[in-house]
C-alpha positions in Angstrom: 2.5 12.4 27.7 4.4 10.8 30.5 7.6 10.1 28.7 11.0 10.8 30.0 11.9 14.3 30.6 15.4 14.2 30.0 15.3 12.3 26.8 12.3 15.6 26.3 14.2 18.1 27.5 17.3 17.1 25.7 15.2 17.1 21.8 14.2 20.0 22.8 17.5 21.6 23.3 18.5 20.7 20.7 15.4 21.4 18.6 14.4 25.0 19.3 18.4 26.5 19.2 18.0 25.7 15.5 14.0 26.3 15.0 15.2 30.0 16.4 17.9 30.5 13.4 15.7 29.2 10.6 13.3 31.8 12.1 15.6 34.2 12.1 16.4 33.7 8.2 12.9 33.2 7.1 11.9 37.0 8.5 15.1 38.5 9.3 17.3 37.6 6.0 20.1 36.8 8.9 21.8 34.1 10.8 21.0 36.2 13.9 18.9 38.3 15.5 20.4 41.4 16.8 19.5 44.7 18.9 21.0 48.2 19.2 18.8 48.8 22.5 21.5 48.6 25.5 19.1 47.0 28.4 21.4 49.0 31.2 21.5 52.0 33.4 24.1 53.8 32.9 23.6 55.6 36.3 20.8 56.1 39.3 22.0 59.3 40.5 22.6 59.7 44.1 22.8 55.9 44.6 26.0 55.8 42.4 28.3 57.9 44.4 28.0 55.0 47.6 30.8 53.5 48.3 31.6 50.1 46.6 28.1 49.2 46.0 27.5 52.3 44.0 30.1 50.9 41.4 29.0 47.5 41.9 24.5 48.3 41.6 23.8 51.6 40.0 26.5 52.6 37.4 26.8 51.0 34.2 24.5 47.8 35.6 22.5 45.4 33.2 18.6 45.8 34.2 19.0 42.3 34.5 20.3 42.7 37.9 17.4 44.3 39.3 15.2 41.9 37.5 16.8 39.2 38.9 16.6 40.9 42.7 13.1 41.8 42.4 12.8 37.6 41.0 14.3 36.3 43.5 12.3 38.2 46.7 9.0 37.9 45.0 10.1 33.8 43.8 11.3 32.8 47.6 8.1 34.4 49.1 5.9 32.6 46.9 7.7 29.2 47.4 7.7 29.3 50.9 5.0 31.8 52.4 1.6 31.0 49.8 -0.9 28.0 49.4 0.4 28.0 45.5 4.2 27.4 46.6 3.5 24.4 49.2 1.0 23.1 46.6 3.6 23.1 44.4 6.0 21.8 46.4 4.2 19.0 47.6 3.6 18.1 43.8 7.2 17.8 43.4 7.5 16.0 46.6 5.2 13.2 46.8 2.1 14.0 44.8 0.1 11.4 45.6 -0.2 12.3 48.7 -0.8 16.3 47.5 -3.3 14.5 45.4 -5.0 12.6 48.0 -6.3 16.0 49.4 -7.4 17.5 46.6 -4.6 19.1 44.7 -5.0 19.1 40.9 -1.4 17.3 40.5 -0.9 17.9 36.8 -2.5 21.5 36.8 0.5 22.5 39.1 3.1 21.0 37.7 2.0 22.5 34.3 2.3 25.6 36.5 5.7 24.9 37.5 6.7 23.9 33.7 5.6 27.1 32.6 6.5 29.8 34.8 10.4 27.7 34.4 10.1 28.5 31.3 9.7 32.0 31.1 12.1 32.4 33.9 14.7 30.3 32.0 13.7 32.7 28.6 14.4 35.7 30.6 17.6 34.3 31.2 18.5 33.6 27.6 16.8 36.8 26.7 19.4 38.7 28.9 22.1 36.5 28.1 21.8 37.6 24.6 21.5 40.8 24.9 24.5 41.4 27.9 27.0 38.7 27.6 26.8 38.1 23.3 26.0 42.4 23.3 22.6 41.4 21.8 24.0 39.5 19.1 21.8 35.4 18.9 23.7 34.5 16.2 25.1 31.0 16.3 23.5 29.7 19.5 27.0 27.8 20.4 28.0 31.2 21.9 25.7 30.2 25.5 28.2 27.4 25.7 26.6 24.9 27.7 25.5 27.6 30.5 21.9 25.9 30.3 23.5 22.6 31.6 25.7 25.2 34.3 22.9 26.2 35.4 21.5 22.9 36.8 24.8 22.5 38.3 24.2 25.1 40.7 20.6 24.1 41.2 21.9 20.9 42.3 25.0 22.7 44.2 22.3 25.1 45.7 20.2 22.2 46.8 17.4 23.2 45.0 16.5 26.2 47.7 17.0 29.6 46.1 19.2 31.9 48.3 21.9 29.1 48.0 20.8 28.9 44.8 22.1 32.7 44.2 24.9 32.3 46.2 26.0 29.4 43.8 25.5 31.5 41.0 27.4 33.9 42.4 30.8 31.9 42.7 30.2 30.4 39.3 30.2 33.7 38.0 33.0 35.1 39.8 35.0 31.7 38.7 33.7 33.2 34.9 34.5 36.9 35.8 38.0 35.8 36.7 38.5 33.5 33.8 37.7 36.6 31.0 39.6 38.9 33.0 43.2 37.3 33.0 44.4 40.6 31.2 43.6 43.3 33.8 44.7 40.9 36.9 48.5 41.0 36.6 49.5 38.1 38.6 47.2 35.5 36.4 48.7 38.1 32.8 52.1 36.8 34.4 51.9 33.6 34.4 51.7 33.4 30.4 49.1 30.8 30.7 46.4 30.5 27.4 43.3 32.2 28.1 41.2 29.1 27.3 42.7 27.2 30.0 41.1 29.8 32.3 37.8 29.2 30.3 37.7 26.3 31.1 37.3 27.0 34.6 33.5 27.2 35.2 33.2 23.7 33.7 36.2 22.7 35.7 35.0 24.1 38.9 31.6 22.8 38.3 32.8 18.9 38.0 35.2 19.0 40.9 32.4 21.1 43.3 29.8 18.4 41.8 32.1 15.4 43.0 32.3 16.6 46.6 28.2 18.0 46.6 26.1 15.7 44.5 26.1 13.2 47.2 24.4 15.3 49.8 22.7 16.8 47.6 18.6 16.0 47.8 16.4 16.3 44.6 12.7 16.7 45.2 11.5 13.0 45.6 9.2 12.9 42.3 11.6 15.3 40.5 11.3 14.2 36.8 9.0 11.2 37.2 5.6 11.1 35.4 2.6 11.7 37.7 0.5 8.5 37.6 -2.5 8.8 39.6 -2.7 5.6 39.7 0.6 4.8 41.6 0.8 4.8 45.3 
């Protein structure tokens, strides 16, 4: 309907959060929706006893992590080595010119739209059921991590094995910040834990201010596709 995405995107966020509760009391008689299914492994035998990376990838791991590998391989193959990914690229680009040799324009980007979607419902999906311990009730508990998350698109210029590595140190920032009980020198220090919360939002501004500027958005990122316009 060619109206401003962020304004879009934004109702929307704040729309379906509560459209998912009022579900959830209609058929559930709850507040929440919640799961006794634990979606991990608690170990691959044989692969557990490597060193490090046993511990780390096949004991106690969320299937969310090979999800997310298997995502990511198949995601960066199609982006970069098939028609469909430089189609879709070039729609993001500078469609008029992918439109000038024939690309349907609006049939990819309602491609692009959709399969972002599902990825970004996987990633509540898991979010729900490994971080809350399957538990939706009172969305507040995802704490802004929609809006992290297209921090470290930005940070990872918009190319997805910086993308992961961004992820990565965000999460590590996270990891360290729920974790101030088992690391001594931070237990020492006698320092509120929600300082430490804060840090992924902290970290997040301050790597933003030194990254934003060099960072490069797709050219027609968020702009209505006019066929008209050249």
């Amino acid at each position: 309907m060619k109206a401003d995405q962020t304004i879009v995107g934004t109702a929307l966020n704040m729309m379906v959060p509560a459209a998912v509760l009022l579900f959830s009391k209609m058929y559930f008689m709850s507040d929440g929706v919640t799961t006794s299914t634990r979606f991990y492994i608690k170990e691959v035998k044989g692969l557990s006893k490597i060193p490090v990376i046993g511990d780390l990838f096949f004991r106690n791991t969320y299937l969310s992590i090979y999800i997310g590998t298997v995502l990511l391989i198949i995601l960066t193959i199609v982006f970069y080595k098939t028609r469909f990914g430089l189609r879709l690229r070039a729609c993001g680009e500078h469609p008029q010119a992918a439109d000038s040799v024939g690309i349907n324009v609006y049939k990819m980007r309602y491609a692009g739209v959709c399969i972002s979607g599902v990825l970004g419902g996987i990633g509540g999906f898991f979010y729900a059921v490994g971080v809350m311990d399957g538990n939706t009730n009172g969305h507040t508990g995802v704490a802004g991590f929609g809006f992290l998350a297209l921090a470290v698109l930005i940070f990872g210029q918009w190319k997805p094995i910086p993308i992961l590595f961004a992820a990565l140190f965000f999460a590590f920032i996270r990891t360290v910040a729920y974790s101030v009980a088992l690391i001594p020198f931070l237990k020492a220090l006698n320092i509120s834990q929600d300082y430490y919360k804060m840090l992924p939002y902290v970290a997040t501004m301050v790597v933003l201010a030194f990254t934003s500027k060099r960072s490069r958005a797709p050219k027609a990122e968020g702009i209505p596709y006019d066929k008209g316009m050249r």
